[in-house]
N, C-alpha and C positions, 0 to 999 in steps of 0.2 A: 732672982728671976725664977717663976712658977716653971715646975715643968707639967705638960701634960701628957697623953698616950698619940704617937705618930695616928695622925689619920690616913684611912685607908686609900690608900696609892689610885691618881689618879686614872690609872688605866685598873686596876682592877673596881674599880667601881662602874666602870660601863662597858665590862663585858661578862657576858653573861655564863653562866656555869655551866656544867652538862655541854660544852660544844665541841667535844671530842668525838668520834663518830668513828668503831671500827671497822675497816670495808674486809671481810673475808669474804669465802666462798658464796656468802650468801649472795653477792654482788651481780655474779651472775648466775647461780644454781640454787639460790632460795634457801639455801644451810646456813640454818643460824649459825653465828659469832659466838668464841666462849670467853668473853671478855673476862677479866676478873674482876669479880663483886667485891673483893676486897678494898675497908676505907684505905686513903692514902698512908702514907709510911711517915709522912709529913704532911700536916694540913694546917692550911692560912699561917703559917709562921711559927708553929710550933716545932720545936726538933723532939728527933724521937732517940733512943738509946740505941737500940738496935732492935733487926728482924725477929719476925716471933716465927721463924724455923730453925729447924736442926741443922748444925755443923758438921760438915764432910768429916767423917773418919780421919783421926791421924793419921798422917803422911799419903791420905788417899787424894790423886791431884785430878780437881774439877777442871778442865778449861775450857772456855766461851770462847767463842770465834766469831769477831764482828769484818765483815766487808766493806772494804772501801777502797777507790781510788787516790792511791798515794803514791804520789812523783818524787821522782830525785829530789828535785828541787825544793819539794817540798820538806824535807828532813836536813835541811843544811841548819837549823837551829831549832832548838826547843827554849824558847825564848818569849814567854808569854806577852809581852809588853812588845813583840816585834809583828806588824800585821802583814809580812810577804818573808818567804823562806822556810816558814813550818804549818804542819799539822793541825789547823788548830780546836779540832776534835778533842783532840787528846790530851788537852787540856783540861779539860772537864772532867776527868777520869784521874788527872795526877792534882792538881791544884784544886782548890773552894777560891770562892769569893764570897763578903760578907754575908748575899742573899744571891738563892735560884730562882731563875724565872721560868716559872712551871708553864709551858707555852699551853697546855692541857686544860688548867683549869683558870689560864688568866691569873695568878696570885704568887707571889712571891716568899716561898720558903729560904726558913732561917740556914745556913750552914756554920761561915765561923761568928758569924752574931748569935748572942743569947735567947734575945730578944728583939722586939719589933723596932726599938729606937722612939726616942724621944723626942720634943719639939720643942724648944723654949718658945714664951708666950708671943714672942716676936718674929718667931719662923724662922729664925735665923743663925740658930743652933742646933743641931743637929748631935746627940749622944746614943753612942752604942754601947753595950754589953758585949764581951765577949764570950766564949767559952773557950772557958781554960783547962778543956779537956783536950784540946787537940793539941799535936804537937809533929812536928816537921821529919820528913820520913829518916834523917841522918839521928834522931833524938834530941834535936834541942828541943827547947822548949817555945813553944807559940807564944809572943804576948805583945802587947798593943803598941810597941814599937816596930814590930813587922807591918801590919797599917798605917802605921804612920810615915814609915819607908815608901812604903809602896806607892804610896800617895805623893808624898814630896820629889820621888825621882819623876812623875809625870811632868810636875810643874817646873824641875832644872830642866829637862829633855822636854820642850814644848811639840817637838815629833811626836813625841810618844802619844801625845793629849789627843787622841782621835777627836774626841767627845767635846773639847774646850771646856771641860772640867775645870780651870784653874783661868780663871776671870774676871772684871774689873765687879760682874754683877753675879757670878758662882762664888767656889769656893776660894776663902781669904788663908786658910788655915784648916789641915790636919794635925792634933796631937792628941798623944797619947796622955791619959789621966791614970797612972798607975799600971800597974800589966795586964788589967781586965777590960780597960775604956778606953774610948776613940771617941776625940770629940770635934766634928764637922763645924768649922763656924765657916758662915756664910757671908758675901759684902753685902747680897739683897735676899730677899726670901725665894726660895728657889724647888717650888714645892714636887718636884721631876728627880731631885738629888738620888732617894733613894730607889729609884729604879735605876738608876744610871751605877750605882752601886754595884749590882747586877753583875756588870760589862768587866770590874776590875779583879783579875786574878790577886791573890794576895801571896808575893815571893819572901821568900828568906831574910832579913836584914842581912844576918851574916855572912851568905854568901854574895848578895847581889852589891854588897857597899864596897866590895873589895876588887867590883868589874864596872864597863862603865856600860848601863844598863841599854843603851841603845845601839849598844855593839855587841854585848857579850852574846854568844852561840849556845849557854848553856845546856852543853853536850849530855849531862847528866843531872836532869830535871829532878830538885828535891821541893817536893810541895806537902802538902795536908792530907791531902784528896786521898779514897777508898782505896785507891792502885799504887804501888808503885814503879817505876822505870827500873827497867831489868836491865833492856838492850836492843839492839834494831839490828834486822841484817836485808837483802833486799827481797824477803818474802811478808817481812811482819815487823810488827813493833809490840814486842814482850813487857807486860806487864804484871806485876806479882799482887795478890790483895794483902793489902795493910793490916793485916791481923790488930794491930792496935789502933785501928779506924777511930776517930771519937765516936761518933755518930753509931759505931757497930760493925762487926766484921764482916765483909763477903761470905758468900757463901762457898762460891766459886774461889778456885784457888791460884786461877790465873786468867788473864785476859791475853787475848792474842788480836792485833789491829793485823787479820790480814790485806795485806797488798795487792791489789788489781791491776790492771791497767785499763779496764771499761766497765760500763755497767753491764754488758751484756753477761761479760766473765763472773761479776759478782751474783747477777741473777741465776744466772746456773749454776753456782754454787750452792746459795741457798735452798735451789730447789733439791739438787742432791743429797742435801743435808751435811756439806763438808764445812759451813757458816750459820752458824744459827739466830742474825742479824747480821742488819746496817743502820747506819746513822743517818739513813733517810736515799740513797745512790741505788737506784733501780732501774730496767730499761722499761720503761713503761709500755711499750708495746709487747713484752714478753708478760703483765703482770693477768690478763685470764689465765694463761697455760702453771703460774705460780700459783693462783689460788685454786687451785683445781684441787690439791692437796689440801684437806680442812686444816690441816695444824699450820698451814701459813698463813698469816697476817698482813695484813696492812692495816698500821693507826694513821689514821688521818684526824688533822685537827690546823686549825688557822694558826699559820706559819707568821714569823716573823722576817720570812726573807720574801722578798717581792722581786719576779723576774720580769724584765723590762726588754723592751728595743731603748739601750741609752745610747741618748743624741749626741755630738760632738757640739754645743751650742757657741764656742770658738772657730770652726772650719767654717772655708767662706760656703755659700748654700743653705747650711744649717743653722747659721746665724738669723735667718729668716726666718721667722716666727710663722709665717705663712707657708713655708714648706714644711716646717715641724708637723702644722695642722693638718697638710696634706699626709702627711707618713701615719699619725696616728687616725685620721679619718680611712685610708687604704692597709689595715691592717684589721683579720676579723678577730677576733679577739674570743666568741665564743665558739668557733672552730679551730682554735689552735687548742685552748680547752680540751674541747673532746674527741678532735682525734688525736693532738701530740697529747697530750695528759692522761688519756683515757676517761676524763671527767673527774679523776681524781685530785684537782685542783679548785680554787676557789678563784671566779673572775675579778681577774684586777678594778680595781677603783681608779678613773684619767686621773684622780684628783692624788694617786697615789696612796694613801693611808689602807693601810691594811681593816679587811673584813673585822678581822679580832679585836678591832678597837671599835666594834659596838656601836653605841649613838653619835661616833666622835665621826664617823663615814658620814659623809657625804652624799648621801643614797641618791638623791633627784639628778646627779650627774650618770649615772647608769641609764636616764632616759632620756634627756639631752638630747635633741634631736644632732647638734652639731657636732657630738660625738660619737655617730653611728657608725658602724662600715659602710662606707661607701665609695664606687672607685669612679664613680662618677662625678660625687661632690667632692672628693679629694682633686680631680682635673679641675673641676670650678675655682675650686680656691687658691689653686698656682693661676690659672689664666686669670683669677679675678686680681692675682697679686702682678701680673704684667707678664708669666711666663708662656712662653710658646714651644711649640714641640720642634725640632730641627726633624730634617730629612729623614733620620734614624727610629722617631717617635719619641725623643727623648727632651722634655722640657728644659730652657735653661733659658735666663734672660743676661742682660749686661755682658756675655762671654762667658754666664758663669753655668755650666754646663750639671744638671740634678744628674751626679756622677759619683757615687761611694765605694770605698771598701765596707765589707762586712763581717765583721769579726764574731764569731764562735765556737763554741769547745769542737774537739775532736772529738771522736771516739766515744761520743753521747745521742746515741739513737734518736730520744725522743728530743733534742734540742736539735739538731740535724735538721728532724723530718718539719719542727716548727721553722727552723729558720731557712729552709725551700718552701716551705708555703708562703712566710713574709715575703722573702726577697722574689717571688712571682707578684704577690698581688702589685707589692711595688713596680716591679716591671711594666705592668697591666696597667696604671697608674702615669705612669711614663718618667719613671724614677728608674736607674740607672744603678746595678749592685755587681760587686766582686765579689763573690764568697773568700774567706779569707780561715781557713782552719786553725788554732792553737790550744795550747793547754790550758785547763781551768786559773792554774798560777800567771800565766803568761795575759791571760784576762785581765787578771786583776791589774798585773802591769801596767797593760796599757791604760786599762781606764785611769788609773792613779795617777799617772803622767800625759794625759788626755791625748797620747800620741797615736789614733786611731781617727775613724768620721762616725761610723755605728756599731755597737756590738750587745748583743744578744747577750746580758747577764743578769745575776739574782743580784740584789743588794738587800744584806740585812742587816735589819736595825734593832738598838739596844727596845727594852718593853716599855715604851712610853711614846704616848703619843707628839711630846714635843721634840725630842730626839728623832723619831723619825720623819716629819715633818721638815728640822732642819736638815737635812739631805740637800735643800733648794734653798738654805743659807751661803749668801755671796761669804759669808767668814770662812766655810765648809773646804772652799774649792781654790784653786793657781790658775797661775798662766799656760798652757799647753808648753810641756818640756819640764816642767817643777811638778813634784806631786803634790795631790790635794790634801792635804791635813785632815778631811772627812771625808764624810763620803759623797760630796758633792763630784762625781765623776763628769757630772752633763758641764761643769762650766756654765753652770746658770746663773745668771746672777739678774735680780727686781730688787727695786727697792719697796715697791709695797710689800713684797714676802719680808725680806728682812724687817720691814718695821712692823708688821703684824707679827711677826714670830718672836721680835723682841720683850714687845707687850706681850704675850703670852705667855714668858718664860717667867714674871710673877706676877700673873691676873688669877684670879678667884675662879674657882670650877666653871662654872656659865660661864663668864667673860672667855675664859679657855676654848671651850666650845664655839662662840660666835665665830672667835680669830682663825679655828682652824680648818673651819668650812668656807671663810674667807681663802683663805691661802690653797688648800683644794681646789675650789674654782677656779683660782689663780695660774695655779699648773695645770689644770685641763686644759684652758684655756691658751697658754704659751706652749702647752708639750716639750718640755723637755726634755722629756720622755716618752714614751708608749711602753704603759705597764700593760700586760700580758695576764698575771695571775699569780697569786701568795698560796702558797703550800709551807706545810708543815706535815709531815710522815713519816714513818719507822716502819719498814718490814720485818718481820722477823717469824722464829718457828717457835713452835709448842712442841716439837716433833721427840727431842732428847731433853728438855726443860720445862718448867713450871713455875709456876706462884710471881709471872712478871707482875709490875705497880702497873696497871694503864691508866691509874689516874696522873700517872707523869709517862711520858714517853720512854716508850716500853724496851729502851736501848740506852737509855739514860743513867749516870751513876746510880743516881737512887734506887732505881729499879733494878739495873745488877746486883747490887747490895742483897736483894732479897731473893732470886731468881736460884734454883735449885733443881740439881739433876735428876731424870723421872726413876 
């Protein structure tokens, strides 16, 4: 069987380069950005040895301090393979996966892969290289049996399978070819595989075969990754850098995940200079009085998380398609933009798919006349579906009363100030809302177990346009009280989407394309959501540091790797 060179990954071919965009001071006071002109540290899939700066002084200790909010809750495991109870930040910082997806420039850099990977002639094999420079922070040694672990526990633990990696038409088989290769065979051609790669941490063999991987807490994260796990206490989470990194050593001599409890707290930090980053957690209405300061940042660039009003398409009310219509017609969608966001977001697509997937948007639905704000034709379309307003002003037809709770984070400014402007226009609309306060974790809760009606959350997806699409796969989602195996939170379920997205997961690049402007109209059209706006950002300071990557997010391991004190 021939092999030939992996073709270039269907999302990095239709997005375009240069869409990184740093918003500093100039934003508002016309002071240019001091971006760094330096090329990447890793570019299109090459790995690199290491930084081309100078190493801290022996025994001199550098430490970087990133801000974030991190709950109790949230530290009860370090458990990469588990999606509610941990951090999962800090993941990225202690473990690799085979490839990174450089949310920057659209492209996927090599980590524990050698190389780009292979295709046999049939599409239907999949071979990687690894490098056998890395090696697990206790000293063993890395080798393609740790992938092959890693892999196989998804498919005994079909929880763990977020992705539905392991299926009648993905993958047949993970193994290892000797200690350097990992060979993907597929049931069908599955040409999305290696973004999806992306998504999987690669753990230990020998610790993880000795736990059983969907329960173990692993209290003392050993991975690959630039950092390693020191210790937690409840101001931070201590990280040491890997001196024998393969990839090359930190600069910096430790990493500190300080502990918040808001954005507000974290953004006054940074401004004082006691954090010199976050991983994206800013109060966006404090962000003029932060750029005032030239040496702070904001990178901005098309995110892979998409923040939504999700629907409960199981509750009774919601299950109407025609009140779906109504909530996403009565919701303004470029003023939640630019006064919650400060414009520093990008507006949502009804059809869902993020800006960053380039020609694969759906663009003619942003002018859709039946997709506009309006709270007039959002009343039309309840009374055109038979609802009438009761004594109160509140529409409801059959007894069944347009009456919600409405769920969103606490103690998050700019999500707050967005979700009193939605749950007015709704009011206005004559839709019926409880605000309902809880934690970012306590979110994901419910959505997973669809035990809510609306809530006000981000959903992000792996770097590929068919991944994120299935979001509004009935495979995705449960019954309300079971959690969803994906991220199908809404309890959406069509069967045009699923059979257009079936056929999609192996149709040829075009074919691809038709099927998923198909399935974007599809969700405009049913709403099962009301997307808001996809962001991707880093703030951070130049203030005590230097030489960040922005051609990768400039809070990102890679770019730690190279970051040095002034």
């Amino acid at each position: 069987m021939s092999n030939r060179k992996s073709k270039v990954n269907l999302f990095k071919r239709y997005v375009p380069l240069g869409i990184a965009a740093l918003l500093s001071v100039a934003l508002f006071a016309g002071c240019s950005n001091n971006a760094n002109n330096e090329p990447p540290a890793v570019n299109k899939g090459e790995a690199t040895n290491s930084p081309a700066t100078s190493e801290p002084a022996k025994g001199e200790k550098v430490s970087y301090r990133i801000g974030d909010v991190i709950n109790p809750e949230q530290v009860n495991n370090f458990n990469p393979y588990l999606k509610t109870g941990n951090y999962r930040p800090l993941f990225d910082y202690v473990y690799d996966a085979l490839y990174y997806f450089n949310p920057v420039k659209g492209e996927l850099i090599n980590r524990l892969a050698a190389d780009s990977g292979t295709w046999s002639e049939d599409q239907k094999t999949f071979t990687v290289k690894l490098n056998t420079a890395a090696k697990w922070h206790d000293g063993e040694a890395f080798t393609a049996d740790d992938v092959a672990y890693t892999f196989q526990a998804l498919k005994d633990h079909a929880v763990l399978d977020s992705y539905q990696l392991w299926s009648d038409t993905r993958l047949s088989s993970v193994t290892a070819s000797g200690s350097d290769t990992v060979v993907f065979q597929l049931n069908s051609p599955f040409p999305s595989l290696k973004n999806y790669l992306t998504t999987v941490y690669i753990v230990p063999k020998h610790l993880f075969e000795k736990e059983d991987p969907a329960t173990f807490l692993n209290k003392t994260p050993i991975g690959t990754g630039a950092f390693k796990f020191r210790n937690i206490n409840e101001s931070a989470i201590l990280l040491d850098a890997n001196t024998d990194f393969f990839l090359g050593a930190p600069q910096i001599t430790e990493l500190v995940l300080q502990r918040f409890k808001d954005s507000p707290a974290i953004t006054l930090a940074l401004q004082k200079g006691e954090i010199q980053g976050t991983t994206g957690a800013i109060a966006m209405p404090s962000l003029p009085k932060l750029l005032e300061n030239k040496d702070n940042k904001l990178q901005q660039f098309p995110g892979l998380s998409t923040y939504a009003v999700i629907i409960n398409n199981d509750k009774p009310g919601l299950n109407d398609a025609a009140v779906r219509k109504a909530i996403q017609q009565a919701v303004n969608r470029e003023e939640v933009v630019e006064k919650g966001e400060m414009g520093a977001a990008t507006l949502g697509n009804p059809g869902f798919l993020s800006q960053g997937f380039g020609s694969l948007v759906d663009e003619s639905l942003t002018s859709d006349p039946s997709l506009q704000f309006s709270i007039e034709q959002a009343s039309k379309t309840l009374e055109n579906a038979g609802y009438a307003k009761n004594g109160k002003g509140i529409y409801e037809k059959d007894g069944v009363k347009l009456s919600f709770v409405y769920y969103m984070a606490a103690n998050a400014p700019a999500q707050n100030k967005e979700g009193a402007m939605i749950t007015d226009w709704l009011k206005q609309a004559g839709i019926e809302t409880t605000i309902k306060m809880v934690t970012w974790p306590e979110l994901t809760s419910l959505a997973m177990s669809g035990d809510y009606d609306l809530i006000q959350n981000g959903i992000t997806v792996p770097p590929d346009p068919q991944a994120a699409l299935e979001v509004f796969h009935s495979k995705m989602t449960a019954p309300i009280g079971e959690n969803s195996p994906g991220l199908n939170w809404a309890r959406f379920r069509d069967e045009q989407v699923d059979g257009w997205l079936d056929e999609a997961a192996s149709a040829n690049a075009e074919q691809r394309a038709e099927l998923y402007k198909k399935v974007q109209g599809r969700v405009a059209e049913l709403a099962p959501i009301v997307t808001l706006y996809s962001t991707g950002k880093t703030p951070y300071s130049e203030t005590a540091f230097t030489n960040y990557d922005t051609n990768v997010p400039a809070t990102s391991v890679i770019s730690l790797a190279k970051v040095t004190k002034k």
